[in-house]
N, C-alpha and C positions, 0 to 999 in steps of 0.2 A: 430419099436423101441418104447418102452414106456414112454413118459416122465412122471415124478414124480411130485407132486406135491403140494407145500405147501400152508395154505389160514392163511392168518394172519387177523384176526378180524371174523374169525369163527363163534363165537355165534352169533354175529349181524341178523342184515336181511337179509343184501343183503350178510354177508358173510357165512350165512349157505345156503344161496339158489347154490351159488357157488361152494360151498363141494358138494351138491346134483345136479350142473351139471356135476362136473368133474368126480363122481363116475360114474356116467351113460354116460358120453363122452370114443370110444372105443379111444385107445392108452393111455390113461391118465391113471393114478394111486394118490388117494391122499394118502399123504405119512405123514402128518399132520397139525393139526389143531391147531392155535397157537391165545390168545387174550389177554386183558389187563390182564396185571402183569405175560405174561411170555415171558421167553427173546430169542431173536433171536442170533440162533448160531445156527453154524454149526451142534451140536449133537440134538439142538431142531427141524432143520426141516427135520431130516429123512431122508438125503440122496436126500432131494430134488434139479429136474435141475432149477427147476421155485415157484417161491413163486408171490402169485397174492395177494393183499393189500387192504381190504376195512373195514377201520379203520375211523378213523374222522380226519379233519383235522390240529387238534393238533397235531397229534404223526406220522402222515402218511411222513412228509421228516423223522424223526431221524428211522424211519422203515424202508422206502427204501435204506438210509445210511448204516445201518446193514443187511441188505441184500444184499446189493454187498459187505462187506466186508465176509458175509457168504461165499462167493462164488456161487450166484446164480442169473438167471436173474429174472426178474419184472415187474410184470403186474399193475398196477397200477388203480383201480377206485376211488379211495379216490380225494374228489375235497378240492379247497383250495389252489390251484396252482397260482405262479405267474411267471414272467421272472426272477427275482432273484433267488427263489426256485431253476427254472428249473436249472438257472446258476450253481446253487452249485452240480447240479446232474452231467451235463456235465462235470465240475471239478474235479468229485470224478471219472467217467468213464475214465478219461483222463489219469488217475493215472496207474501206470506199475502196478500195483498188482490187478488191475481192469479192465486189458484187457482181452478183449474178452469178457466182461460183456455188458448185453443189458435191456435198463429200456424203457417201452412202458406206457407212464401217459395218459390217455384218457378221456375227461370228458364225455362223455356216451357211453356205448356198446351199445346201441340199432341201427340197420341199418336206422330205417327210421328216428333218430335225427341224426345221421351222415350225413344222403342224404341231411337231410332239411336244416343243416348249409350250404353245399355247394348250393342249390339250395339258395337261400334267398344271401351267396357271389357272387351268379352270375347274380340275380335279382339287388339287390343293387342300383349297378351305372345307372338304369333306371329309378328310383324314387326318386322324389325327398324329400320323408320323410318316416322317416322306423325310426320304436320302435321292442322293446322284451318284450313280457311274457312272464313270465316261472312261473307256476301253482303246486305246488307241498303240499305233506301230510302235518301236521303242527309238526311232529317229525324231521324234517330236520332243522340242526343245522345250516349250514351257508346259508347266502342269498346275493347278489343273486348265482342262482346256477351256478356252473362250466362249462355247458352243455348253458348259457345263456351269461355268460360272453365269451367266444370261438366263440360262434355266434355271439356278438358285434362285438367283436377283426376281425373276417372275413368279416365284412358288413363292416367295417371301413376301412381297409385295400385296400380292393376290390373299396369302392368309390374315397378313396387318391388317388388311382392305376389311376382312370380312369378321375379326375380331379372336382369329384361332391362334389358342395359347401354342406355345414351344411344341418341338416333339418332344416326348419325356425320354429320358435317359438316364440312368442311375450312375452312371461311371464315376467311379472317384479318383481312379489311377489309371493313365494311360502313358506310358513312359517313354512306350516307340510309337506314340502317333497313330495308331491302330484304327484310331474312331475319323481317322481324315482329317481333310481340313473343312472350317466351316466359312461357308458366306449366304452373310444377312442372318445369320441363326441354322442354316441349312447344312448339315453333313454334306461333303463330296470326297467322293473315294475315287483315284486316277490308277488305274491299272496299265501297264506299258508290256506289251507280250510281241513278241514276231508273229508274222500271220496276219495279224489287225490291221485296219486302214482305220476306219474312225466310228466309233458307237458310241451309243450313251441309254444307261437304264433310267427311269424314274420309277422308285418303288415306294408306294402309298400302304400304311395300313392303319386299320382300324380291327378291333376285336373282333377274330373269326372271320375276316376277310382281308385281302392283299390285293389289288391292283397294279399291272407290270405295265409301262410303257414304254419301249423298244424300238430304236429308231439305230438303221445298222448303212452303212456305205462299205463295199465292198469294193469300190474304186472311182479312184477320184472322179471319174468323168460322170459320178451323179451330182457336183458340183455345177457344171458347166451348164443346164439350163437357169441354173440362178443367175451365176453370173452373168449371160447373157442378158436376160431378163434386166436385172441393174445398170448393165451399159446401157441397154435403152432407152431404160425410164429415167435414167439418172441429168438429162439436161432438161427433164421434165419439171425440177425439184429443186427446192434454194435452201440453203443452209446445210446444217448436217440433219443427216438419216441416220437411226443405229436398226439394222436389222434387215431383213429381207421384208416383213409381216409388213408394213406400212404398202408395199409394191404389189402383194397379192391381198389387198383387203383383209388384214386380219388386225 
């Protein structure tokens, strides 16, 4: 069976590199290509089962919005997500005219930044101090990135879970922001350099020893087996997904 498939934010980077994994992915069909100032309906995505989103994070919820009111499910890379967001997605899924609809938000398709969140949640509760980079082009609009913020959220989670105090920090004065920003308790530091496409450090220590976990894309198209992956599975699934890890057993 061939699924159909529509890309909303087309021109962009990462959503033309997307068109050109799906045309060249066999079962798939892209059915169209949709970006700023044109509107999502049913007769603009061609018949599409799945519509995949990589738009900026302004416009990426009232796009997933009309796309389950399309009638189609959702792939989601557009970052800029939060628990409220997601709230109003699970709300809209919940709705009788939007069952059997299915939205997958991920904040990176790449395997080895999926592996390295769960590796670095399962290091965690062993160290007693753990920061984020995350390393990326200087054309990326929001900071820090989504794929860093998810990797907090899991470092933090995972230390609450297992009863590990704070990392310690002595700072009393920081006046230009130097120590980063924090989420869930967690330092994350955003570096924006030419050259980069998208990385992210996790550094663990504890006394007399440091753990590096290093997770590097060098171009976009090591996205593009995830996202595949997610069109596929994704009419498998009801409600919302946040992550890739649900799709490869993790």
């Amino acid at each position: 069976m061939t699924i159909r498939v529509a890309v909303t934010g087309a021109a962009g980077r990462m959503g033309s590199t997307v068109c050109q994994a799906v045309q060249e992915a066999d079962g798939l069909e892209l059915v169209a290509r949709l970006d700023a100032g044109d509107t999502i309906s049913t007769e603009t995505l061609g018949g599409a089962d799945v519509a995949v989103d990589f738009t900026v994070p302004t416009v990426t919820e009232a796009n997933v919005h009309a796309l389950i009111d399309a009638g189609v499910d959702v792939v989601v890379g557009t970052t800029g997500w939060n628990e409220e967001s997601y709230g109003r997605v699970r709300e809209h899924l919940a709705r009788p005219e939007a069952a059997g609809r299915s939205v997958l938000i991920a904040p990176n398709f790449a395997l080895s930044a999926v592996l390295s969140m769960r590796f670095a949640a399962l290091a965690a509760p062993y160290f007693e101090s753990v920061e984020v980079i995350e390393l990326h082009h200087p054309n990326k609009v929001d900071a820090p990135s989504g794929t860093a913020v998810a990797t907090a959220q899991g470092i933090a989670a995972a230390r609450a879970a297992a009863g590990v105090a704070p990392s310690p920090d002595a700072t009393e004065s920081d006046p230009l922001g130097a120590r980063g920003g924090v989420v869930d308790g967690v330092h994350v530091h955003a570096v924006r350099l030419r050259g980069l496409t998208a990385h992210e450090e996790v550094v663990l220590g504890n006394p007399g020893e440091q753990l590096t976990l290093r997770t590097d894309s060098f171009d976009r198209s090591s996205f593009m087996p995830g996202v595949v992956l997610a069109v596929r599975e994704i009419g498998s699934r009801e409600g919302l997904t946040i992550g890739l890890g649900p799709l490869i057993n993790l």
